[in-house]
Backbone bond lengths (Angstrom), bond angles and torsions (degrees), N, CA, C in turn:
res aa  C-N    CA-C-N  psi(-1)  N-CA   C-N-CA  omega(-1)  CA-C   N-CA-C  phi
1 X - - - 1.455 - - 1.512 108.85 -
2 X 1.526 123.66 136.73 1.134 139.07 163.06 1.464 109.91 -46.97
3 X 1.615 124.48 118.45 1.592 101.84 -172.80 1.749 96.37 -129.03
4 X 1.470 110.94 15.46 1.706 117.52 157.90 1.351 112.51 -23.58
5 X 1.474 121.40 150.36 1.083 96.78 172.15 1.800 117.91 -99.49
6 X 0.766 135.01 147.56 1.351 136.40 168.04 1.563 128.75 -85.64
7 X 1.544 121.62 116.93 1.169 112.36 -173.74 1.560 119.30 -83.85
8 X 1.179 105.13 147.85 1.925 112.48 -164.53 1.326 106.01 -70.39
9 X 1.148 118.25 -50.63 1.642 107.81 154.72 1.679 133.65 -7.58
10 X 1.624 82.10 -89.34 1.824 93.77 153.94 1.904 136.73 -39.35
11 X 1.006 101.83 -24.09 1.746 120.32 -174.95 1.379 89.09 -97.31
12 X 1.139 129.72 -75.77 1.877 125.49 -160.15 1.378 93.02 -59.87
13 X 1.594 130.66 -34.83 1.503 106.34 -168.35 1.426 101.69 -91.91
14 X 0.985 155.20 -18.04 1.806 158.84 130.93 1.553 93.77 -23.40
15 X 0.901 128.90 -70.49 1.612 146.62 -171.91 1.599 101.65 -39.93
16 X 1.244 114.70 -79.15 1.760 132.96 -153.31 1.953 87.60 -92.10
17 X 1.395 136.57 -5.77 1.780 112.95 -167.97 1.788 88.40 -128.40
18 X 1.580 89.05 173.52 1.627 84.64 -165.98 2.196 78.33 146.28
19 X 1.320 82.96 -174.48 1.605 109.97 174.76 1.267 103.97 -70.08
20 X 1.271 105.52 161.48 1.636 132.66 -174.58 1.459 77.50 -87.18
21 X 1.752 107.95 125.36 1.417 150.28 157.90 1.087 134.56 -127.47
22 X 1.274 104.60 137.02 1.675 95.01 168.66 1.578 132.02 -89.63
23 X 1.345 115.61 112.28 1.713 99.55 -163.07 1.259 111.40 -131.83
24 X 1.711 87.37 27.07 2.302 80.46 164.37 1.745 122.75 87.93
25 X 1.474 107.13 -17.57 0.867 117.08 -175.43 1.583 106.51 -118.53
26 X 1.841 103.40 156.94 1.110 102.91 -179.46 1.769 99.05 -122.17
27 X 1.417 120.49 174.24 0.848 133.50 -150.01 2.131 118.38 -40.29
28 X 1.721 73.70 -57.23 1.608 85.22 177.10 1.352 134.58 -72.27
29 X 1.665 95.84 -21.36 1.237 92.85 163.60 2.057 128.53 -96.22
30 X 1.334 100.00 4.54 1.705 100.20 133.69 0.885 133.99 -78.93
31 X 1.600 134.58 -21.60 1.166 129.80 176.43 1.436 110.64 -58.51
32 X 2.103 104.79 -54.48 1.722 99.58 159.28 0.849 135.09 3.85
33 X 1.412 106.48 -85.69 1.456 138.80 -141.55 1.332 103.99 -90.25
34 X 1.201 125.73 -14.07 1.595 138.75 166.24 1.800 99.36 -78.61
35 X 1.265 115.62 -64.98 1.445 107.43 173.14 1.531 128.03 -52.27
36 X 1.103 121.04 -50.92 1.293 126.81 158.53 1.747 112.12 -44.83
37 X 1.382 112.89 -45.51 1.695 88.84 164.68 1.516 136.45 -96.36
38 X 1.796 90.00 4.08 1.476 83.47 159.80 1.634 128.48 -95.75
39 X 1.572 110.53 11.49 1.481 108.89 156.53 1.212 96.55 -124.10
40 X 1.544 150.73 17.34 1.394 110.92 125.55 1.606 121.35 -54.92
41 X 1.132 119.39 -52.99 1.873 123.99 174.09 1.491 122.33 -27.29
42 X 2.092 94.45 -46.44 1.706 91.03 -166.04 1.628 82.73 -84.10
43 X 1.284 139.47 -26.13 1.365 121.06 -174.13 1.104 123.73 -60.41
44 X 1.756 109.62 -36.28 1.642 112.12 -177.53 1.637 97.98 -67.85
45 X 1.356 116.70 -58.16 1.746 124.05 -154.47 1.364 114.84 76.40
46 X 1.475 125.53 23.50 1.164 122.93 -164.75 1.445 111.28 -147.77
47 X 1.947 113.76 69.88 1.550 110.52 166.91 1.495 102.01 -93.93
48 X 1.440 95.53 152.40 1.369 135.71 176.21 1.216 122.55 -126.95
49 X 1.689 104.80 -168.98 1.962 94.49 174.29 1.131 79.29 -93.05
50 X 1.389 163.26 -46.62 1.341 135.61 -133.95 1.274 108.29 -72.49
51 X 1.433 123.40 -27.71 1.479 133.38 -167.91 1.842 97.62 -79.13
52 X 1.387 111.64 -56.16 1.581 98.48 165.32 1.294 124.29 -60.10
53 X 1.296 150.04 -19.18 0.996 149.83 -155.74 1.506 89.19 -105.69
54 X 1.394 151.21 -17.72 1.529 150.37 142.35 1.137 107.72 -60.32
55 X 1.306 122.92 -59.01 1.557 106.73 173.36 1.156 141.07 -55.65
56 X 1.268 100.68 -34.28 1.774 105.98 160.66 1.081 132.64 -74.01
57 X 1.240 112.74 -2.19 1.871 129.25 -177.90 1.810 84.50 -88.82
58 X 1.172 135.53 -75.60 1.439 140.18 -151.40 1.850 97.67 -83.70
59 X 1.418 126.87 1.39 1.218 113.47 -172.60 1.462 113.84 -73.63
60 X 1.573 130.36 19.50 1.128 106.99 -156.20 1.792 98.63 -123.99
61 X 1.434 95.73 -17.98 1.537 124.68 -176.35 1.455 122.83 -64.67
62 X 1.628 104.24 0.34 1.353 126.73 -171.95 1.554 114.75 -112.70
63 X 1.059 120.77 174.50 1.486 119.75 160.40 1.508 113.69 -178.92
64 X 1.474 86.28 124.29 1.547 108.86 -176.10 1.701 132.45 -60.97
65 X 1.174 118.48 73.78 1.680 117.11 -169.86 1.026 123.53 -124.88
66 X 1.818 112.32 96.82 1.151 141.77 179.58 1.241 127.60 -151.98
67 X 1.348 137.51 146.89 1.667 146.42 -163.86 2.004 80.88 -68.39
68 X 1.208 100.22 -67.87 1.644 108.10 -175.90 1.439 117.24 -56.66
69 X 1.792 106.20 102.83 1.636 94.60 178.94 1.414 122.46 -69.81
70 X 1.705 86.10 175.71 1.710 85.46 -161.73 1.658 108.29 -73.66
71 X 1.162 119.07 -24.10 1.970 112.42 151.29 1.247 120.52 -23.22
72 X 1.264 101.55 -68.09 1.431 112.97 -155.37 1.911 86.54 -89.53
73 X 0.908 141.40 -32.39 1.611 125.79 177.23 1.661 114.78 -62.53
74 X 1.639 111.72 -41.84 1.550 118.50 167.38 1.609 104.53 -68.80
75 X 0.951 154.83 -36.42 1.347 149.37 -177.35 1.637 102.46 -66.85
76 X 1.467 127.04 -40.25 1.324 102.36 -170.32 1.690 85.42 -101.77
77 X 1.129 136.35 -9.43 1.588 120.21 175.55 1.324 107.33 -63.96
78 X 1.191 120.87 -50.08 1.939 129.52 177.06 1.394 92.95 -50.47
79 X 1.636 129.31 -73.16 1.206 116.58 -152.96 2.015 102.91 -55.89
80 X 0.972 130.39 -19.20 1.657 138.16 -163.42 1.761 90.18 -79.71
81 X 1.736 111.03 -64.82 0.877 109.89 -174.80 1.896 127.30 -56.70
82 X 1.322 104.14 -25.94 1.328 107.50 -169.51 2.247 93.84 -78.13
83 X 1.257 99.49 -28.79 1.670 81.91 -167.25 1.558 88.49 -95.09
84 X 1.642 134.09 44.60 1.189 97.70 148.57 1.757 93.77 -129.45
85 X 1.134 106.09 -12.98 1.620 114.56 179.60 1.577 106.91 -21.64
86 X 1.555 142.87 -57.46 1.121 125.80 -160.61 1.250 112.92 -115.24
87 X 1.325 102.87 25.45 1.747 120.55 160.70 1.586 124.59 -91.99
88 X 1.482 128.09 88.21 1.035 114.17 168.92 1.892 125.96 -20.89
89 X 1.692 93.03 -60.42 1.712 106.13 -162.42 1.907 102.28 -70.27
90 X 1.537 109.87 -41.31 1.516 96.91 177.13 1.360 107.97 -85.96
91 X 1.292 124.33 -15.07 1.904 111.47 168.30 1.673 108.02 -47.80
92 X 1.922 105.55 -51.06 1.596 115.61 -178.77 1.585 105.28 -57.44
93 X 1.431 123.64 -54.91 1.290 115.65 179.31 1.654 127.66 -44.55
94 X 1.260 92.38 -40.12 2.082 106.70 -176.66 1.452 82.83 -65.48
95 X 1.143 117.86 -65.45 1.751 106.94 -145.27 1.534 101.24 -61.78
96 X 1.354 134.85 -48.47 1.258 151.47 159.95 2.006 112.42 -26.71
97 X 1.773 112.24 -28.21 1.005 112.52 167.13 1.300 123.46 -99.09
98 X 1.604 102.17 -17.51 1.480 116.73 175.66 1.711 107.37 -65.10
99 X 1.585 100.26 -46.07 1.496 92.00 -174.23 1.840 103.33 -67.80
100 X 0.886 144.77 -38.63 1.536 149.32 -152.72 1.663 81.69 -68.81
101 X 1.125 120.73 -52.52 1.895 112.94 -168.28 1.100 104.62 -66.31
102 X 1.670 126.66 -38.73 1.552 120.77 -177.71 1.031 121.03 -45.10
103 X 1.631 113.79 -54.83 1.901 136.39 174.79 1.237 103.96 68.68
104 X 1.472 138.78 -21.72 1.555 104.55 175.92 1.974 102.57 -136.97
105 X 0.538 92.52 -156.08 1.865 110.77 177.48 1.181 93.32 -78.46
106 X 1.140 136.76 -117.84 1.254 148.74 167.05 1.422 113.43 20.19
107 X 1.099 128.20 -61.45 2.042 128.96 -178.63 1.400 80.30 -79.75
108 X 1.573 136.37 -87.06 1.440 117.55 177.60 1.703 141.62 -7.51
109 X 1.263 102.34 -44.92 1.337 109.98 165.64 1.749 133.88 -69.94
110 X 1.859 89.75 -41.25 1.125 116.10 175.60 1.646 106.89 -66.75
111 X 0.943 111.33 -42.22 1.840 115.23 -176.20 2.081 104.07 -78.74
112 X 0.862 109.77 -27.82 1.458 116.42 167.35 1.582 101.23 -51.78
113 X 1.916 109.91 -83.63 0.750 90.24 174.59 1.800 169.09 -137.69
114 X 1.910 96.36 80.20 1.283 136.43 170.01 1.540 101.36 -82.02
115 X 1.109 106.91 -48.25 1.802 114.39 172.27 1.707 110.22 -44.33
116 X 1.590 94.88 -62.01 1.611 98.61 -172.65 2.203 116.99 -68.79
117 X 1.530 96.59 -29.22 1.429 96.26 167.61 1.350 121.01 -75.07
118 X 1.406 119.35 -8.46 1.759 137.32 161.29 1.592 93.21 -69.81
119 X 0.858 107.47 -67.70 1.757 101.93 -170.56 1.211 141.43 -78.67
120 X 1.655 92.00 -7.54 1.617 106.90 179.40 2.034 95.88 -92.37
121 X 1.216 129.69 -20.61 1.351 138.98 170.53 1.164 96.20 -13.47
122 X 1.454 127.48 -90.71 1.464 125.92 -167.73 1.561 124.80 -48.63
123 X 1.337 118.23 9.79 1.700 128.81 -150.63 1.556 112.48 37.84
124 X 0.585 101.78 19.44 1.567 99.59 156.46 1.468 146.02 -137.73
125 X 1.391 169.15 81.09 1.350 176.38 -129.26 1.205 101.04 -79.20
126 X 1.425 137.28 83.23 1.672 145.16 150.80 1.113 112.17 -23.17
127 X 1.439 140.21 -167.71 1.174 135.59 -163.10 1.619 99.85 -121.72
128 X 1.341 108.96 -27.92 1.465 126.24 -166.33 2.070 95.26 -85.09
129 X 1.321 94.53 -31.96 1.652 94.06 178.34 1.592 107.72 -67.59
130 X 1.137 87.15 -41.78 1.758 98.64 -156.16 1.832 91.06 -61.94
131 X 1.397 123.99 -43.95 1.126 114.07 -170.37 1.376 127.39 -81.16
132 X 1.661 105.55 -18.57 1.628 118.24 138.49 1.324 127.98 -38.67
133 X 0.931 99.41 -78.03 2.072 103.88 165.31 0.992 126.47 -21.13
134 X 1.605 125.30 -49.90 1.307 140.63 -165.46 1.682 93.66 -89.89
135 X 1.124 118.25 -60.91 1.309 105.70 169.98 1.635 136.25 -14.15
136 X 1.953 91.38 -62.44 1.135 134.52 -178.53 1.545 104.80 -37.17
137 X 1.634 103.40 -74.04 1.711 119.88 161.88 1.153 117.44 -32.80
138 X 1.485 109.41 -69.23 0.945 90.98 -159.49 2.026 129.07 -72.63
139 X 1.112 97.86 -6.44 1.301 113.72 -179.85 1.695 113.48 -71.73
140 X 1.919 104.12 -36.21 1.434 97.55 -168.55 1.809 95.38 -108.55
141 X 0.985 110.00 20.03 1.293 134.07 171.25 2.016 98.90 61.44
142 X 0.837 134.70 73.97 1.638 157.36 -156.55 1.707 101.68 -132.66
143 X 1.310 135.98 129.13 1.383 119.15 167.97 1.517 85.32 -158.37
């Protein structure tokens, strides 16, 4: 296995660009679903090719529509995500705002599981993932 590292940048924008699609979602709740996988990512610490090679299978199912490109939207989502990463109470707060942008089941479910095909990448579910996940649920209320 290729064990380079891959920058997250590069993966969410492979991920979220592509052709004009229709994918159900509206703006904010891609923005979500971009945040939500950029602290599943810093939670795992563990890209690979297998994790790109998922993203590029589902990258097309998306579509990017915003004045703010998706560069410059992952650059200040990382910087958000990195200052709440070793905060229990603002990790709960983000996800708590993540779910309010999702608004229904459906992007909720869908962001569940993009999370779990992030973490299932390596074929395997860690222990530290697995208890992410559940978190994950249980926060955007998903089971």
């Amino acid at each position: 296995i290729d064990r380079r590292p891959i920058a997250m940048r590069d993966i969410i924008k492979r991920f979220f660009s592509g052709k004009e699609t229709s994918d159900g979602l509206d703006q904010a709740q891609r923005e979500a679903t971009i945040d939500l996988l950029l602290l599943c990512m810093h939670a795992d610490n563990n890209l690979d090719l297998n994790e790109e090679r998922i993203i590029n299978r589902v990258s097309q199912r998306f579509a990017w529509k915003s004045e703010t490109g998706l560069d410059d939207y992952i650059k200040a989502a990382t910087a958000g995500v990195l200052g709440i990463i070793g905060s229990g109470d603002d990790r709960a707060a983000f996800m708590r705002g993540v779910s309010r942008r999702l608004r229904n089941s459906e992007a909720k479910f869908r962001a569940v599981k993009l999370c779990k095909l992030l973490f299932y990448s390596d074929m395997q579910l860690h222990s530290q993932e697995e208890a992410f996940i559940k978190v994950i649920e249980q926060v955007l209320g998903v089971d």
